[in-house]
N, C-alpha and C positions, 0 to 999 in steps of 0.2 A: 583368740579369746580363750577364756580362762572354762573346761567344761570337768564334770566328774562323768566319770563312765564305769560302769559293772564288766570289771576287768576276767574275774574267774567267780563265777557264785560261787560262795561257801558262805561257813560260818560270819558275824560279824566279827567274830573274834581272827579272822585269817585276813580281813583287810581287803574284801572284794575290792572297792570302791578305787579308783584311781582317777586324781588330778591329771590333767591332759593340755594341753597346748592345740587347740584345734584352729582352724580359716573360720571367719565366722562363716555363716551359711545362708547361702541366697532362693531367697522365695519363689517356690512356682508359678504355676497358674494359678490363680484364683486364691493364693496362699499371701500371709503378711508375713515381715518378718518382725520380732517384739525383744528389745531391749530388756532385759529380763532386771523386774525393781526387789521382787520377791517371789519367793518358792516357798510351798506348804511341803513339810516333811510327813507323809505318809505311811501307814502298815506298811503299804503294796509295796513302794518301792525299796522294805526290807522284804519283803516275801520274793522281790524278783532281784535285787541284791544277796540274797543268801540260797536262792533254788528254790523255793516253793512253787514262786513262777518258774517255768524253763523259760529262760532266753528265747526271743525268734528271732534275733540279729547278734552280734558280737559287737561288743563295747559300746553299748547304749547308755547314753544318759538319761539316768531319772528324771521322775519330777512332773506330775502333773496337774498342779496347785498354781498355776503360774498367775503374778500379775504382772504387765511389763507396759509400754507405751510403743507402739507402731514408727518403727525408722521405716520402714521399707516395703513397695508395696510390687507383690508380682504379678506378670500378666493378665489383665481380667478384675482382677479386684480394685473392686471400691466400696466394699461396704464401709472402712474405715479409713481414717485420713493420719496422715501423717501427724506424730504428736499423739493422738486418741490413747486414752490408757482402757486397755481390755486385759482379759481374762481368759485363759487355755486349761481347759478341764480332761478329764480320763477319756470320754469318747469324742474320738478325733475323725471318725467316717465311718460313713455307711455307704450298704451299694444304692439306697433309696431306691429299689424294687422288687425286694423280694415281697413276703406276702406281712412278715413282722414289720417292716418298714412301710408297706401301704395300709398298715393299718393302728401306728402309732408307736407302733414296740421296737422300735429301731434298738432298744437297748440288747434284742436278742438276734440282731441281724449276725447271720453266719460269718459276712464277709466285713465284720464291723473292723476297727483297726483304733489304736489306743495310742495317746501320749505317754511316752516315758517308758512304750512297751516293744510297741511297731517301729515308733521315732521318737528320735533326742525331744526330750524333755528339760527343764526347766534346772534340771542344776549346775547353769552354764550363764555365758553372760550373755548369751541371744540365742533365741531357738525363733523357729518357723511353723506353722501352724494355717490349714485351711480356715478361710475369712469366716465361713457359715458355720464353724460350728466354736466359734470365742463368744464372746463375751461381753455385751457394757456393763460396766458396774456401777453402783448405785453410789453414789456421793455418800461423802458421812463416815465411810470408813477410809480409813490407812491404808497402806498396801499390806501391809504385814498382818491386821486384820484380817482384810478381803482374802488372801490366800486360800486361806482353811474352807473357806464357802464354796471353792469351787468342786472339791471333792465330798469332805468331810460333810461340810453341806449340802451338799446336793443329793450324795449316796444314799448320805444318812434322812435325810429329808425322804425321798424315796420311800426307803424301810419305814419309815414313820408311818408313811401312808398304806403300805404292805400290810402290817400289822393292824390296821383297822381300830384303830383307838377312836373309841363315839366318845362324843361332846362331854367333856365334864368326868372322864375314863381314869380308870387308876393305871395307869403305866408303869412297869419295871424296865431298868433299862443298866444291861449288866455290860461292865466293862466300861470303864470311863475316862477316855482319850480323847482327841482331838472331835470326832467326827459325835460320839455320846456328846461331850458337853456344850455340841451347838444345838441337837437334836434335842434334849432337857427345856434349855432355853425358847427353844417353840411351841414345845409342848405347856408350859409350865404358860406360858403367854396367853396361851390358847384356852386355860381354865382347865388343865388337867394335872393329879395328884401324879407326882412324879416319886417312884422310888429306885434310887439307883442300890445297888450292888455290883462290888471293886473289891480286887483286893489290896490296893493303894488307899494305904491312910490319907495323905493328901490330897486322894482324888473325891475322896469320899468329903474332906471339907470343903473342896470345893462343891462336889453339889449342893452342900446346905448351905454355900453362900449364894448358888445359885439358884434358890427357893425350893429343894427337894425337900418332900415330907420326910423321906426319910434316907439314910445309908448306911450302909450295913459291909460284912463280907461279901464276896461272889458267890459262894456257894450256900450261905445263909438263907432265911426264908424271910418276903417282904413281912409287913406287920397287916395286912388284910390283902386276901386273894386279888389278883389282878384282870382286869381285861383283855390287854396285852400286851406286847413285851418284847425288845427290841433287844439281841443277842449283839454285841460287839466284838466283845474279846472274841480269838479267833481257839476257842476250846471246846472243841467238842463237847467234852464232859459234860460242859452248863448245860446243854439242850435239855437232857432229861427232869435236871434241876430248875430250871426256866421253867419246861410245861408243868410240872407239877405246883408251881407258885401260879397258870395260871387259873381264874374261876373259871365253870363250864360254859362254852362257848369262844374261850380266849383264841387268840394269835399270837403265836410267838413267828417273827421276821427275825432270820439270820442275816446280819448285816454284810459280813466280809466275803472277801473273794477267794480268802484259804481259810478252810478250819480244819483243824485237826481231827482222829476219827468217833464218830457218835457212838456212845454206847450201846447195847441194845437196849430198844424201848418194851416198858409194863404197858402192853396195851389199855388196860385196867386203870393205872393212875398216872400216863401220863398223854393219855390222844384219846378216851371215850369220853362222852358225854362235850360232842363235838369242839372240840378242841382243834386248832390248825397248827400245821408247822406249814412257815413259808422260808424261800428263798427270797434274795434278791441279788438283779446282776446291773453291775452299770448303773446309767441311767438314760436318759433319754434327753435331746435339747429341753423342750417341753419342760420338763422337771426343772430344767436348769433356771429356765427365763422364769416359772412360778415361783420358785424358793428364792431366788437371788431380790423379785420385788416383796414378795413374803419379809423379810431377814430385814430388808431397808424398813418396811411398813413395823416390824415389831421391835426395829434397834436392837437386832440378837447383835452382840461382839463376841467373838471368840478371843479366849485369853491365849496370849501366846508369849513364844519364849524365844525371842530373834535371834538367831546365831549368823555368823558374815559366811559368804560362800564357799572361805576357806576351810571353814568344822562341820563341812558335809558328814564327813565321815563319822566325826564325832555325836552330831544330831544322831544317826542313826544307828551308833552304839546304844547312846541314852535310851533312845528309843526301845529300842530291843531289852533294855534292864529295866522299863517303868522309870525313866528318872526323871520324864518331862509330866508336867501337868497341862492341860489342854495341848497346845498345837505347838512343834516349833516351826520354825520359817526362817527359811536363809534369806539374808538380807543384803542386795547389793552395798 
């Protein structure tokens, strides 16, 4: 089978990425193997593409956005049937006993382990995946659709929730990629004033054609104080810029799994008069299965930009230059 693998991190511009000729690969226990239809192109898998992430294996395939259909089923499993088209997302195990996992936070389990990080991922023409923690998806969507929900969605959904945006809330939501403009879309559904800030002119039309009051630059101020407020772009800098746009009491939810470093914070204007800064890491199955029937019930589609499996490499140049608007997806 045809796989890409993260041959030397570096720059996008040195050409980590390398096309490979691999066996395809035969499923464990309790693990399926999935015919791979489409792949969500990712931050992450530029951040562990170019060293942000360090490597924990040599020559890993990306890609944790997967939609594929079930050829193969290994020992023990049967939660899906040959044929089934499921969905392989970023957390891929937990030890399910530590005291995070017996208590719902599995997203913070120690011994947690990740698609496209731990094991081959999805920019390949079959990967393998344990059965409990995929996926059914919701009818109605395309594969190339479906992708983006499994990360972008679900992460981003997540942060959503982090961020504590009450009913009818003004939300800013800075940085507008793949995983922002699904997150827009639920919020915007949901009955809340959504204002993004981007420094992509086309990202920025796209939010107002996807109902945003307003958009602006990143570094810009919304047009009335916010509640709170969902950090994408993976820059530091915005933090201080974010809490200061939001009103007293806001949340600002850092969405990504790398940012660059914070500046120091004005206690005074940008964290008193109880103001939060949150993180968010992963997510949890839980989050998966509410957002995925979420997403079906509000008909969010993510717009996407298909590329074939061949311009792995090239999606993830764009990427790294701002050149795609919403999601791309390689496309068998």
């Amino acid at each position: 089978m045809r796989a890409w693998t993260v041959a030397r991190p570096g720059p996008i511009e040195t050409n980590p990425l390398r096309l490979e000729e691999r066996p395809e690969p035969e499923p464990g226990p309790g693990e399926v193997r999935v015919r791979v239809r489409a792949c969500g192109v990712c931050r992450t898998d530029l951040h562990l593409a170019e060293g942000d992430l360090a490597p924990r294996r040599p020559g890993t395939v990306p890609g944790h956005e997967v939609v594929g259909v079930v050829d193969a089923l290994g020992p023990g499993a049967s939660r899906f049937g040959i044929g089934d088209r499921i969905g392989i997302a970023w957390l891929r195990g937990t030890c399910g006993r530590c005291r995070w996992c017996r208590t719902g936070r599995e997203n913070l389990c120690p011994e947690a382990s990740f698609t496209g990080w731990d094991a081959d991922g999805g920019y390949a023409e079959f990967t393998v995946a344990p059965e409990v923690f995929a996926y059914r998806l919701p009818a109605g969507l395309d594969d190339a659709q479906a992708a983006p929900l499994l990360c972008a969605g679900i992460v981003g959904y997540r942060a959503l929730r982090r961020a504590e945006l009450p009913p009818g809330g003004r939300l800013g939501i800075y940085g507008f990629g793949a995983s922002a403009h699904v997150v827009a879309q639920v919020a915007i559904a949901q009955g809340a004033v959504v204002h993004v800030l981007t420094r992509s002119a086309r990202a920025r039309e796209l939010a107002m054609e996807l109902g945003a009051a307003s958009a602006g630059p990143a570094d810009g101020s919304p047009p009335e104080p916010l509640d709170a407020a969902v950090l994408f772009a993976p820059a530091g800098e915005l933090v201080p810029v974010a809490l200061r746009a939001l009103d007293q009491g806001g949340t600002l939810a850092v969405a990504g799994i790398h940012l660059s470093d914070v500046p120091n914070l004005n206690y005074a204007r940008e964290l008193f008069r109880e103001k939060q800064l949150r993180s968010v890491t992963a997510n949890t199955r839980a989050d998966g299965e509410e957002f995925l029937r979420l997403a079906a019930t509000l008909a969010v589609r993510p717009t996407v930009d298909p590329r074939p499996l061949a311009e792995a490499d090239r999606a993830l140049a764009d990427l790294a230059a701002d050149k795609i608007t919403g999601a791309a997806v390689l496309v068998a």
